[in-house]
C-alpha positions in Angstrom: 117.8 112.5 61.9 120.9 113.2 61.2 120.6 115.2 57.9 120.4 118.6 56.8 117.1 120.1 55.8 117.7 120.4 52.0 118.5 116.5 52.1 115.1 116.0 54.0 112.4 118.4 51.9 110.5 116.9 49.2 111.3 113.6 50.7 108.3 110.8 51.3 109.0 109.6 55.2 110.4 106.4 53.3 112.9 108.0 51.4 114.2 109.9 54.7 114.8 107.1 56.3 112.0 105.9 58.2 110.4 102.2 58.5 108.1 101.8 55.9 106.2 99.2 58.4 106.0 102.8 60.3 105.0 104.9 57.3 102.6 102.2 55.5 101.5 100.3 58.9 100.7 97.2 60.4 96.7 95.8 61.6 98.3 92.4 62.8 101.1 94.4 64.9 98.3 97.4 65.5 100.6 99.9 64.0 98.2 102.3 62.3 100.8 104.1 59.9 102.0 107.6 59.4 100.4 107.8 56.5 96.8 107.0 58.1 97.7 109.6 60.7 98.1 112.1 57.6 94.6 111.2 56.3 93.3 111.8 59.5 94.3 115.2 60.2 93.3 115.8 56.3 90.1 115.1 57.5 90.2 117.7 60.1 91.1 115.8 63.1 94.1 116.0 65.6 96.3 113.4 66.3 98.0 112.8 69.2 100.1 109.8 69.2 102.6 110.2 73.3 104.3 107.1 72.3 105.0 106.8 68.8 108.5 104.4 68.5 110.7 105.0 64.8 113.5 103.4 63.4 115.4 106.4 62.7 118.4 105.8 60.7 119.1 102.4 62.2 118.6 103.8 65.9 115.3 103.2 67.5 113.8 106.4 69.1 110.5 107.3 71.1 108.4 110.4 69.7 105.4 112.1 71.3 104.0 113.3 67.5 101.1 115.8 67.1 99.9 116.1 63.7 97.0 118.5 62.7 95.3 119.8 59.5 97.2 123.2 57.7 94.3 125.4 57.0 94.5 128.3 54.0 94.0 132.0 55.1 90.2 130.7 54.3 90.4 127.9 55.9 91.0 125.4 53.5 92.8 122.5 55.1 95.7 122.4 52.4 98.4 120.2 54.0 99.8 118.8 57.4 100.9 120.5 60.4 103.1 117.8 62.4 105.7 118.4 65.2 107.4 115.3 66.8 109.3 115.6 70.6 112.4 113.2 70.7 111.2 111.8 74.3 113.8 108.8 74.1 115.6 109.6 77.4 112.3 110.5 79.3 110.4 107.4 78.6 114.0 105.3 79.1 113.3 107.3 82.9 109.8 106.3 83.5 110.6 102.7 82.5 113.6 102.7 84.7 111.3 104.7 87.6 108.7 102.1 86.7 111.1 98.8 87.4 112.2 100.3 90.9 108.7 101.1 91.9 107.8 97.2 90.7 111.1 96.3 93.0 110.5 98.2 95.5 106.8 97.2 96.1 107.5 93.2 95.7 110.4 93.8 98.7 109.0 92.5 101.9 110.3 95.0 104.1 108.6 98.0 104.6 109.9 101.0 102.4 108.4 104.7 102.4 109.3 108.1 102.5 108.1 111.2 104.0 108.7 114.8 103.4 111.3 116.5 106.0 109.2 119.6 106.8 105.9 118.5 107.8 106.7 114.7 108.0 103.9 113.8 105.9 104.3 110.0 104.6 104.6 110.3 100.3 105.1 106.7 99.6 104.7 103.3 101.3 105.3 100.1 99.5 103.0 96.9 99.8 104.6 95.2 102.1 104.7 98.4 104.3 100.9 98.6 103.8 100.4 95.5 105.2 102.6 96.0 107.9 100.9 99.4 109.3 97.5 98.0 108.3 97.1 100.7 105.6 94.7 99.9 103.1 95.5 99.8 99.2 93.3 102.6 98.1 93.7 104.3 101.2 95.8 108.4 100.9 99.0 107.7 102.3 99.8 111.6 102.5 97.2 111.8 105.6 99.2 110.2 107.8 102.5 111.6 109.3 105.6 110.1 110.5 104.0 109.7 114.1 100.9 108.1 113.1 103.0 104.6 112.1 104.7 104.7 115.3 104.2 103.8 118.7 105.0 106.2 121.7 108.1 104.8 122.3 109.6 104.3 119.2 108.0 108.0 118.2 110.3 110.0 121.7 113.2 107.7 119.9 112.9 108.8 116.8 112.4 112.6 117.7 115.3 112.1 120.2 118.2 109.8 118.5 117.1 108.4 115.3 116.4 111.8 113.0 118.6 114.0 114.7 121.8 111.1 114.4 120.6 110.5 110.8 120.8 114.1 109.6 124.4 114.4 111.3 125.7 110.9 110.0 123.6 111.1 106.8 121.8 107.9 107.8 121.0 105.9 111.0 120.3 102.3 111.4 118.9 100.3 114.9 116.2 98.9 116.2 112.6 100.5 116.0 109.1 99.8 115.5 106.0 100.6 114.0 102.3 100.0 114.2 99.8 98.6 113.0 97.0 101.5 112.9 93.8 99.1 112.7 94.4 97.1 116.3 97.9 99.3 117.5 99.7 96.0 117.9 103.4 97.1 118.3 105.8 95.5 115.5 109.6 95.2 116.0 111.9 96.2 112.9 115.6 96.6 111.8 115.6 100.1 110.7 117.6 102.4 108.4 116.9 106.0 108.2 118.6 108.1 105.1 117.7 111.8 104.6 117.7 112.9 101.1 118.7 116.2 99.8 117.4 118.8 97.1 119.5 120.5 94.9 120.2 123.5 97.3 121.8 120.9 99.8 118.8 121.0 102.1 116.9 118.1 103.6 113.9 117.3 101.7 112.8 113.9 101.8 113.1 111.1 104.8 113.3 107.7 103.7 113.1 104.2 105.6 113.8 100.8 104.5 112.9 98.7 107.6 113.1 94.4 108.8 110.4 93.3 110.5 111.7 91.0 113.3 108.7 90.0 115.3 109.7 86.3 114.3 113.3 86.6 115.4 112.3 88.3 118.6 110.1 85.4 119.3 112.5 82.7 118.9 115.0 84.9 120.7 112.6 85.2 123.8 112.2 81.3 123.5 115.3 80.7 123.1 115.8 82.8 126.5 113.0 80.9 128.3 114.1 77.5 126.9 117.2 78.6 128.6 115.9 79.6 131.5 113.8 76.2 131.8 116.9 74.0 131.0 118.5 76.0 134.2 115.0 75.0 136.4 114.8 71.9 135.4 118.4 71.1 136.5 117.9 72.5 139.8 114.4 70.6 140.1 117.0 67.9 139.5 119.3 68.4 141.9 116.2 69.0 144.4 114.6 65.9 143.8 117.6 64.3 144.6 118.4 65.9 147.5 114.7 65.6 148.9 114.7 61.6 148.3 117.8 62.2 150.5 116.1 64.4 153.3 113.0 62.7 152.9 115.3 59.3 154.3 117.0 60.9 157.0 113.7 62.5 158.2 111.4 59.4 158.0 114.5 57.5 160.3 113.5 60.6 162.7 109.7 59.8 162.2 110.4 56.5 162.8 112.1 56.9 165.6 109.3 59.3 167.1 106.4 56.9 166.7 108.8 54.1 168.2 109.2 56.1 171.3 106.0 57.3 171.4 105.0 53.9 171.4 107.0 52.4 173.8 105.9 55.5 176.5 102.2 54.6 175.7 102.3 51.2 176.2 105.3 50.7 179.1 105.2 53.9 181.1 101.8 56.5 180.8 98.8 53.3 180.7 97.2 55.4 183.4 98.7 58.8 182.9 96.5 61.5 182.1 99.0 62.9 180.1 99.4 60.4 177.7 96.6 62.2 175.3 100.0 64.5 174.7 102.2 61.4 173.5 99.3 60.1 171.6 99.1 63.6 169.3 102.7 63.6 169.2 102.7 60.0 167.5 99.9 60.9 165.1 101.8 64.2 164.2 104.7 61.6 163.6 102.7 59.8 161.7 101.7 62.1 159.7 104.8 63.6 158.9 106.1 60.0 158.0 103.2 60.0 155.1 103.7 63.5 153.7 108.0 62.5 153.3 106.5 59.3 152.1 104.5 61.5 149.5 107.7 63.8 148.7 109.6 60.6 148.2 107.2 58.8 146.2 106.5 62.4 144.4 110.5 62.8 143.1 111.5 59.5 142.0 112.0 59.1 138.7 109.8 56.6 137.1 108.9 54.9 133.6 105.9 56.1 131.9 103.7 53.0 132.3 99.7 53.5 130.8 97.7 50.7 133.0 94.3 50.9 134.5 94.5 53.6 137.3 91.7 55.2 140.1 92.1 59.1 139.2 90.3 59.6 143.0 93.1 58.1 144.9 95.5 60.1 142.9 93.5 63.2 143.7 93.7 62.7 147.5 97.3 62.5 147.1 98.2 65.9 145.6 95.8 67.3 148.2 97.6 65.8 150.8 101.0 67.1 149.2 99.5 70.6 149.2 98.0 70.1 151.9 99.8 72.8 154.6 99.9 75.3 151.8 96.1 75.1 151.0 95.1 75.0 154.9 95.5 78.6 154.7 94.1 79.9 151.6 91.1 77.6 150.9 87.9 75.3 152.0 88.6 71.9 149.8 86.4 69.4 148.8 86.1 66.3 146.6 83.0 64.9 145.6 82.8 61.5 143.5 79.3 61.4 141.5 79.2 57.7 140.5 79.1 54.7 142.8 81.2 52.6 140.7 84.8 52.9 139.9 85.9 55.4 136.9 89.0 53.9 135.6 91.4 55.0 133.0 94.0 54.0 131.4 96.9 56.3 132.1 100.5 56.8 133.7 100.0 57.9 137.4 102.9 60.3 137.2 102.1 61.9 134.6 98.3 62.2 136.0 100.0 63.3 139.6 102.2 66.1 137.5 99.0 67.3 136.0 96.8 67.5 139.1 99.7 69.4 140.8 99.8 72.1 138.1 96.2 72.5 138.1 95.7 72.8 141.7 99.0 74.7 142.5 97.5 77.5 139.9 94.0 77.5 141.9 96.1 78.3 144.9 98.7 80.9 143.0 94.7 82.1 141.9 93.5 82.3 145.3 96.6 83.7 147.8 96.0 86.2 149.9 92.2 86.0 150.4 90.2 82.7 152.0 89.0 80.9 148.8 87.0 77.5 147.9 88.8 74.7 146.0 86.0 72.2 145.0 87.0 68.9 143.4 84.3 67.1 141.1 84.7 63.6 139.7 81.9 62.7 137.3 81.0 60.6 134.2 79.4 61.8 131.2 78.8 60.1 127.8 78.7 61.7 124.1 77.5 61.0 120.7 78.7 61.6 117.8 76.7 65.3 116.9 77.0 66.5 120.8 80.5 66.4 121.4 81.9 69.4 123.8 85.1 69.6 122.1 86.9 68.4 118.9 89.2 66.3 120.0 86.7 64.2 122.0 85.5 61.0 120.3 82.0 59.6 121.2 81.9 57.2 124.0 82.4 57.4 127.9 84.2 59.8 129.9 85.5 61.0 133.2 84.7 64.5 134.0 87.0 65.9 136.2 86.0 69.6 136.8 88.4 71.8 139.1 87.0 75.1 140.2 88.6 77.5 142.3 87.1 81.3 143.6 90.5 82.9 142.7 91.1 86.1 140.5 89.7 84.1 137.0 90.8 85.9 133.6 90.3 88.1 131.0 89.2 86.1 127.5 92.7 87.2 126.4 94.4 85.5 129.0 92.1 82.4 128.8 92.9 82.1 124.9 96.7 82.0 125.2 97.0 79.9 129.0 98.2 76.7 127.3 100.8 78.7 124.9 104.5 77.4 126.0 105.9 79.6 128.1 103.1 82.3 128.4 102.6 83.5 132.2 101.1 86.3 133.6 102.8 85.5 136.9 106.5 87.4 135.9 109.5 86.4 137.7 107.5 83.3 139.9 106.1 81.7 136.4 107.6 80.1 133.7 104.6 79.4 131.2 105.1 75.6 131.0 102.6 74.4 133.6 99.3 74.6 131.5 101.3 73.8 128.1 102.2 70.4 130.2 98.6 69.9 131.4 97.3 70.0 127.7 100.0 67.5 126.5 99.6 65.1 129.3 95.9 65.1 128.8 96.4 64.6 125.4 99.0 62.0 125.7 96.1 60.0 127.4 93.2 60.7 124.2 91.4 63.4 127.1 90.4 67.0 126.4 90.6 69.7 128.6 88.7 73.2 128.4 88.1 76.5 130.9 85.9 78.6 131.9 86.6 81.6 133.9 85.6 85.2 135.2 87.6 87.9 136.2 87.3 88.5 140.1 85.3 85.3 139.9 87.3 82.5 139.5 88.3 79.8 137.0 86.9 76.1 136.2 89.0 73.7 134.6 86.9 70.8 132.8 89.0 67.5 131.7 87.5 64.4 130.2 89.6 61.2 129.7 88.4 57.8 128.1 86.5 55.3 130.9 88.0 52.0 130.7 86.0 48.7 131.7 87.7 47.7 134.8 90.7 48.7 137.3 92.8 46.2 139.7 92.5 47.0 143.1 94.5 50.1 144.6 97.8 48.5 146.9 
């Protein structure tokens, strides 16, 4: 207070200094008063008051008071026993602790300590919670360093990351943790500090640490888009330089069937042999239509949406795949309804999708003999039995695709029409299904899977039926 005691006895708490709002008190403020304090403990009880703020000589300071009744030799409570703690600089502390915990735990990276010795985890903010899948009320000290971490990242961090941190006093790199509910593996800019006692020794291990799953992901499509820019270039360059093979070789076809011609009609009319030119001719012939295909398949065209056969455009892809499918698969297309099921689409674009589709049931079946069966149906909804949600009621095409290939797991099946997922490594590049989906949805169709491992898949894809189609040149 400032004062000697001979200034301060026989003083009221007013005269010495103190707020009278303190002494007297305040109901509308719910400051009780000292002097209510002092009837209290003249009544015999103890008060306790942790946090009791003064105005001490024009300096505001924090008390933890105890006052409590003087009692006679017989018991007599005769005065007031008080003894008040100056507690200014510890409760500045806690508020100051306070505010970094509040910081700390609104930061959205993952921050947490652990103790050196036994690597037990003390803290973990929010955001770290989250993270690891740690529940808010669950104890964080039952879980050790390891537990957050994968295998990897756990033989790094015993390895490099603690042992370089207690050298260099800190370490920072990439890591990761994991999420202890479903072990998925999260990616994360890490900085490790080791924190030291008062005898110089390590005692505490503390993390602040970025999670990057986001960047990583737009890296890694970054990468791919790459990648597919560098494809499609040389898909470029190949379609241009088949249109230019495809030329030169139907000149030699041409030429072929020409002479083949001219032997079967001038020189072998009563040759036995001439059953030899005549397979020669239709193996000319044939070859002439699959370069015509190749041709037909890379040149560029305008997307154009008119009336179009999907059955036609069916048979074509088969015949394209024709020499590849001879050897992995029995194929067959069968067409359900008499009548024509037209719709209104760019042939392109339905040829590009038909390719993928069927290239993936042969990818699906290599290496074993398989079936490829080919289903052209019509179906009709209404409006509280439709299949799928993008699907309007009305008339559709049902074009079903069903291999007897390896199928897929339901994890698989959920992600095949993500860009750029694959499960077929270096030959894929995870835009063939993604492609599929937006071509069918260009056109206002839906498409949807079924599929077993070991089994094999069935692809089911409805487009809009139109009312008529001009006839196929």
């Amino acid at each position: 207070m400032g004062k000697r005691p001979d200034e301060i006895y026989g003083k009221t708490d007013i005269e010495n200094g103190w707020d009278p709002e303190l002494v007297k008190g305040n109901p509308a403020k719910g400051i009780k008063g000292f002097e209510q304090d002092d009837l209290d403990a003249l009544s015999g009880k103890t008060i306790h008051n942790p946090y009791d703020p003064a105005n001490v000589c024009g300096d505001i300071r924090i008390f933890d008071t105890i006052k409590l009744p003087l009692k006679s030799d017989k018991g007599d409570i005769i005065g007031v026993f008080g003894i008040a703690r100056d507690v200014t600089e510890t409760k500045r502390l806690e508020q100051e602790k306070k505010r970094l915990v509040e910081i700390i735990d609104s930061s959205p990276n993952f921050v947490g300590f652990a103790d050196a010795k036994d690597k037990r985890i003390q803290y973990v903010n929010k955001a770290g919670r989250q993270m690891c899948g740690i529940g808010s009320d669950e104890d964080i000290t039952k879980l050790k360093i390891e537990d957050l971490h994968p295998a990897g990242a756990n033989h790094k961090l015993s390895t490099e990351i603690l042992p370089v941190a207690v050298r260099d006093k800190s370490w920072s790199g990439e890591c990761a943790f994991k999420n202890i509910k479903d072990n998925k593996e999260i990616p994360v800019l890490m900085v490790v500090i080791p924190l030291m006692n008062p005898n110089g020794e390590i005692e505490i291990l503390a993390t602040i640490s970025q999670d990057i799953s986001k960047l990583k992901k737009e890296q890694y499509e970054r990468l791919n888009l790459e990648k597919q820019l560098y494809q499609s270039q040389k898909m470029e360059a190949i379609g241009s330089l088949s249109g230019s093979i495809a030329h030169d070789m139907n000149n030699i076809f041409s030429a072929i069937s020409a002479y083949t011609s001219l032997f079967l009609s001038e020189y072998l009319k009563n040759d036995p042999k001439k059953d030899y030119i005549q397979k020669v001719q239709d193996l000319g012939k044939k070859g002439a239509d699959i370069v015509n295909q190749i041709r037909k398949f890379s040149k560029p065209k305008e997307i154009i949406f008119e009336p179009i056969d999907i059955k036609p455009v069916v048979e074509d892809i088969l015949n394209l795949l024709q020499i590849r499918l001879r050897h992995i698969a029995a194929t067959s297309v069968t067409v359900i309804p008499k009548q024509r099921l037209p719709i209104m689409g760019d042939a392109t674009q339905i040829s590009q999708m038909l390719l993928n589709l069927i290239s993936n049931s042969c990818d699906a079946m290599e290496g074993k003999w398989g079936k490829l069966d080919i289903t052209i149906d019509e179906v009709s909804f209404l409006q509280n039995a439709l299949p799928l949600p993008e699907l309007k009621p009305g008339r559709y095409l049902k074009l079903t695709i069903k291999d007897t290939g390896r199928g897929m797991t339901s994890e698989v099946k959920k992600r095949i029409f993500d860009t750029f997922f694959t499960t077929k490594e270096d030959n894929g590049t995870g835009l063939g299904l993604s492609i599929v989906k937006r071509v069918i949805s260009s056109h206002n169709g839906a498409i949807s899977v079924d599929s077993k491992l070991d089994k094999g898949t069935s692809f089911y894809i409805y487009f809009p039926v139109i009312s008529n189609i001009p006839d196929r040149k």
